[in-house]
C-alpha positions in Angstrom: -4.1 6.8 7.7 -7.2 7.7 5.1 -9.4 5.3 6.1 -12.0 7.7 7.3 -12.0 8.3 3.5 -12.1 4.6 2.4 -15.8 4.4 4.4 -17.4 7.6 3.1 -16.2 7.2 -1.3 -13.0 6.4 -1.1 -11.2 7.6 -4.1 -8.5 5.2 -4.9 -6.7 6.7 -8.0 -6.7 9.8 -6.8 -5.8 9.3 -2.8 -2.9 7.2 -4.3 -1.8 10.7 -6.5 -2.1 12.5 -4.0 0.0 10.4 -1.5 2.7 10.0 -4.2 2.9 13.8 -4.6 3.2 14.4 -1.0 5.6 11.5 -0.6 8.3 12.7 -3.0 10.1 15.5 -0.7 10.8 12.2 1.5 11.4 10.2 -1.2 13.6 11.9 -2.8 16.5 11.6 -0.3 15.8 8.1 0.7 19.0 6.2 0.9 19.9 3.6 -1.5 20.0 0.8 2.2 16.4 1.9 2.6 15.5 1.8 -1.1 16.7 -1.9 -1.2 15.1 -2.5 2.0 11.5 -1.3 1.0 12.0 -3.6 -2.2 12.3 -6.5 -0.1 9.2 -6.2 2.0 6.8 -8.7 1.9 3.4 -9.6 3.9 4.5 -12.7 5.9 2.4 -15.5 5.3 -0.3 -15.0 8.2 -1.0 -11.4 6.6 -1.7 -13.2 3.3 -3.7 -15.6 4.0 -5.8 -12.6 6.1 -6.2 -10.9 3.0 -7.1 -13.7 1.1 -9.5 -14.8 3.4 -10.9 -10.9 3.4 -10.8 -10.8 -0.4 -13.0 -14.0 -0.6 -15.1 -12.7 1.4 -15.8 -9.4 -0.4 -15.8 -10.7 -3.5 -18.5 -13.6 -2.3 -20.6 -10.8 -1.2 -20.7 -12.4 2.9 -18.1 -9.7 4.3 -19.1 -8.5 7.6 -18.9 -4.7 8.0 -16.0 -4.7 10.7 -14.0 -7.1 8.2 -15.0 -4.5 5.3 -13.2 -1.8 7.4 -10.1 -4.2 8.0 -9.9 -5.2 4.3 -10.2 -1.8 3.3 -7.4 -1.1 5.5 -5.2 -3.7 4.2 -5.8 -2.0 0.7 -4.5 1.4 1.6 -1.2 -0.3 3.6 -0.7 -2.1 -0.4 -1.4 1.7 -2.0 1.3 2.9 0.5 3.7 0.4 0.4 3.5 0.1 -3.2 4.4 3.9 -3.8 7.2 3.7 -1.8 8.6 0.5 -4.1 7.9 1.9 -7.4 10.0 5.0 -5.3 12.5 2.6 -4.4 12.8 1.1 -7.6 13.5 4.1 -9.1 16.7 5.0 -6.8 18.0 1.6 -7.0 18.0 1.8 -10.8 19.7 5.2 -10.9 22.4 3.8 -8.4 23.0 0.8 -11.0 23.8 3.1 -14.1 
C-alpha cells in the first residue's frame, strides 16, 4: 500500500495515474464475473459509519494523528477500489454491445 506516501505529501491525482497505469495489464483480462463482482462492492455499514466518523473529524479540525493515518488509509482503499470499478465498468459495457 502507499501510505508511506500519504504521510510525507501525498500526491493524490497523480498516485491514482499512476496506479491506473500499472493496473491495466491486470485489468485488461479481468473476467466479465469479476468485472460484475467489483461493481457490486460496497463498504458495509460499520466501515461507513468509521469513515464518516473519521471525515468529521478531519474536517472539524480534532483528528488525532493515529486516526489521520487510518483515514488516510481509508482514502487510498476508495482510490483503489474506485479504479478497478471505473475498470469494471468499462468491460461490462463492452460485454453488453
Amino acid at each position: 500500500m502507499l501510505a508511506p506516501a500519504v504521510r510525507t505529501g501525498y500526491n493524490h491525482a497523480m498516485v491514482s495515474t499512476i496506479l491506473d497505469k500499472m493496473l491495466q495489464p491486470a485489468t485488461d483480462q479481468m473476467p466479465i464475473e469479476f468485472a460484475r463482482m467489483l461493481l457490486d462492492l460496497r463498504a458495509d455499514g460499520d466501515l461507513r459509519a468509521r469513515m464518516d466518523d473519521l471525515r468529521a473529524k478531519a474536517n472539524s479540525g480534532v483528528i488525532t494523528s493515529e486516526e489521520d493515518t487510518e483515514y488516510k488509509e481509508f482514502i487510498e482503499a476508495i482510490d483503489i477500489l474506485s479504479i478497478l470499478q471505473l475498470k469494471a465498468r468499462r468491460i461490462v459495457s463492452s460485454h453488453s454491445d
